[in-house]
C-alpha positions as CSV (number, residue, x, y, z in Angstrom):
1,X,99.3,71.3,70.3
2,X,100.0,71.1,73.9
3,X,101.0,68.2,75.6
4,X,97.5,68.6,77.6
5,X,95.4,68.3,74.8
6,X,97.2,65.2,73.5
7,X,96.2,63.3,76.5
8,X,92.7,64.1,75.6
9,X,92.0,64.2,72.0
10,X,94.6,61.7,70.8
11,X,93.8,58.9,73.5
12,X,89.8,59.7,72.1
13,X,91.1,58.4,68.6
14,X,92.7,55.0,70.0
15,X,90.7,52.3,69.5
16,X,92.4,50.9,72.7
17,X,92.9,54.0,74.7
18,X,89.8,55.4,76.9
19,X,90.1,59.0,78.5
20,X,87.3,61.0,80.2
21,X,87.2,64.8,81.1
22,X,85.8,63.3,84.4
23,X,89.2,62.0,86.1
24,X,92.8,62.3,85.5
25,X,93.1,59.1,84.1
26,X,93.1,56.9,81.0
27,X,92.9,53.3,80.3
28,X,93.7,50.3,78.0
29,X,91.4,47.9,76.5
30,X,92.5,44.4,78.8
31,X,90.5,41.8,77.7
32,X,86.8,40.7,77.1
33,X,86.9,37.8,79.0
34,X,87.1,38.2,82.9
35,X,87.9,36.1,86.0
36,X,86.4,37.1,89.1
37,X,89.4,36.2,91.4
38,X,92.1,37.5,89.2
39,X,95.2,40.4,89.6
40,X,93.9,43.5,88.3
41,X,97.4,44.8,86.8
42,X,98.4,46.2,83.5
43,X,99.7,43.4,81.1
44,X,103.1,44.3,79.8
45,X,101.4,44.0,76.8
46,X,99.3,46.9,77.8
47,X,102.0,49.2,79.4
48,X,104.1,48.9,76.1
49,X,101.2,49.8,74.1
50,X,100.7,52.6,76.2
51,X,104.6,53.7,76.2
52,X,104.9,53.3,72.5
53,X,101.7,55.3,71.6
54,X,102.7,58.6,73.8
55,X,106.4,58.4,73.1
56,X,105.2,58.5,69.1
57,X,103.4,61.6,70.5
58,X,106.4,63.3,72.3
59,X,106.4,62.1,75.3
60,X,109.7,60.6,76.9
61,X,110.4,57.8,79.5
62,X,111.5,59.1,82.6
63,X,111.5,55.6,84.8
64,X,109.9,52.5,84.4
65,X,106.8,54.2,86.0
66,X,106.3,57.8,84.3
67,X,106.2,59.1,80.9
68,X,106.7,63.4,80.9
69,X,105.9,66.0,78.3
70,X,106.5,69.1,79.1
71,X,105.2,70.0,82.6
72,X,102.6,66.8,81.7
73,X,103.4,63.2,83.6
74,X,101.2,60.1,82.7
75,X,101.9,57.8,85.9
76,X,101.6,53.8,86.3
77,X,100.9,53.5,89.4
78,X,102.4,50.4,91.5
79,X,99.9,47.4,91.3
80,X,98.4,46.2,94.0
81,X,100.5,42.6,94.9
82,X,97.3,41.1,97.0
83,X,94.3,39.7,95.4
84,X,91.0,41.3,95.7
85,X,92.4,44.5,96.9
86,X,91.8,48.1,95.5
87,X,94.7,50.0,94.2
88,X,92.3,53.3,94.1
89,X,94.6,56.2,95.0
90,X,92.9,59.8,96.0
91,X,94.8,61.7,93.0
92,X,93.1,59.1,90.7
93,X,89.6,61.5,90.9
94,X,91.8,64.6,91.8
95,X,91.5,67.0,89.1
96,X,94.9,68.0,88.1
97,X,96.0,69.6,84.8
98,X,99.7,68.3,85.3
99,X,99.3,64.2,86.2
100,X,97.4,62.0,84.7
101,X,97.3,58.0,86.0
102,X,97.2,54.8,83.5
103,X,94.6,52.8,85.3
104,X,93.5,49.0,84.4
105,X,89.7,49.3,83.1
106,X,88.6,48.0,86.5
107,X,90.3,50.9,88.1
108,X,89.1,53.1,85.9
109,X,85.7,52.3,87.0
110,X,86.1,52.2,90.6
111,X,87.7,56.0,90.2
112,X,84.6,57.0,88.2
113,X,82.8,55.5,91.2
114,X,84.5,56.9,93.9
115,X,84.4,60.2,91.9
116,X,80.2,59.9,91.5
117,X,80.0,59.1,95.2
118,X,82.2,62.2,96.8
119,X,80.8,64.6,94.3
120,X,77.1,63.2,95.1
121,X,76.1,62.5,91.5
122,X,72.8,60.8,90.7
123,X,73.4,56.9,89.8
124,X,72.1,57.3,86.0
125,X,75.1,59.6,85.1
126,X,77.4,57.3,86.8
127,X,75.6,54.4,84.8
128,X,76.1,56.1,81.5
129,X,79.5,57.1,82.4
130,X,80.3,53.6,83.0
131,X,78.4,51.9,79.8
132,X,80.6,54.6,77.8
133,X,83.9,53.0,79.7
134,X,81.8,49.5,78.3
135,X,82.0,50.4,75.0
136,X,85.6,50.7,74.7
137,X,87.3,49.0,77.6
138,X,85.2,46.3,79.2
139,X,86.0,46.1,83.1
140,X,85.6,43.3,85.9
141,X,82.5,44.0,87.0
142,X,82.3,41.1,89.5
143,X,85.8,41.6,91.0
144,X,84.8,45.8,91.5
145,X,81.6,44.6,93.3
146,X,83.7,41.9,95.5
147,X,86.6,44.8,96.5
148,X,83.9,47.0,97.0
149,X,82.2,45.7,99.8
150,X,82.3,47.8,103.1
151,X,83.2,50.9,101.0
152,X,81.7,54.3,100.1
153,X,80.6,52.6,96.7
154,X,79.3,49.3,97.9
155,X,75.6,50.4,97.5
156,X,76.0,51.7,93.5
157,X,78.2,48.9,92.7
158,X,76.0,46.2,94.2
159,X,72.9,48.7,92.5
160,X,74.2,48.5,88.7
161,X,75.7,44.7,88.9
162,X,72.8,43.3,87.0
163,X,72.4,46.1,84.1
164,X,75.7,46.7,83.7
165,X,77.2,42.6,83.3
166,X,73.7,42.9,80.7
167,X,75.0,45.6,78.9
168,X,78.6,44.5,78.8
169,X,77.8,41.2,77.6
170,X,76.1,42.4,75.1
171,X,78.7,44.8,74.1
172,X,81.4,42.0,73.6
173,X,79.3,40.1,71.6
174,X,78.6,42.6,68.8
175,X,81.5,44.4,69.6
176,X,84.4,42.4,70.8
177,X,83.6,39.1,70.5
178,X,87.1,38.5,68.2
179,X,89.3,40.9,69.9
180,X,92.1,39.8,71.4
181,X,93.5,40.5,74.7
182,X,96.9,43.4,74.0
């Protein structure tokens, strides 16, 4: 199995891991509970969770912020120190078969937006898209609609606020109502 397909059909398996075909990115379940002025960073928590599950599948440390596998490198990218300030990097919706980028939840989302926006896809895919990030890795809706504002994807984020907070509250209350934070 190549390290490639790991990224994708291992992280798929995780029940904390989220990965789409969409960006070169995946993401760790944070927390179900969200604070609309908070640091979106990976926890250490998160980051050795991360580390530990793709060194177990052959991947191997090569700083503090990449993990490489062959010719594949999963980046963490360097957290954005301000408050309410996007960390969204270009490369994060750049396809690329070779780098991959471990992205909060939030950041996740705002990639998948950014991605709907330049590629001009219709708002329902992005919605469904988004609900399917939901069902494994709730996001801070509120704080991506704040860091949003004057930006390409103001208008969808502003559009979906109401039926996606809907839908994610309902999703941690069947769904991850217990679970705890990594």
């Amino acid at each position: 199995m190549t390290a490639e397909s790991l990224v994708f059909e291992h992280v798929k398996e995780d029940k904390n891991l989220y990965i789409t075909p969409q960006i070169p990115a995946l993401t760790i379940y944070d927390d179900n509970w969200f604070v609309r002025n908070d640091y979106d960073v990976l926890s250490v928590g998160q980051r050795n969770y991360v580390i530990n599950y793709l060194t177990g599948k052959g991947f191997k440390q090569k700083s503090g912020r990449s993990l490489v596998n062959g010719d594949i490198t999963v980046h963490f990218p360097r957290p954005q120190s301000n408050l309410a300030i996007s960390a969204f990097q270009p490369e994060f919706i750049t396809p690329n078969s070779k780098d991959y980028y471990c992205l909060t939840p939030t950041q996740f989302a705002e990639a998948l937006c950014y991605r709907s926006v330049n590629l001009g896809l219709c708002e329902q895919d992005l919605a469904s898209q988004l609900k399917q990030l939901i069902d494994k890795c709730p996001y801070n809706i509120e704080w991506l609609r704040d860091i949003s504002y004057r930006t390409i994807i103001e208008s969808i984020t502003a559009k979906q606020f109401s039926e996606l907070m809907a839908y994610q509250a309902e999703v941690v209350k069947t769904k991850f109502k217990m679970k705890k934070a990594l």
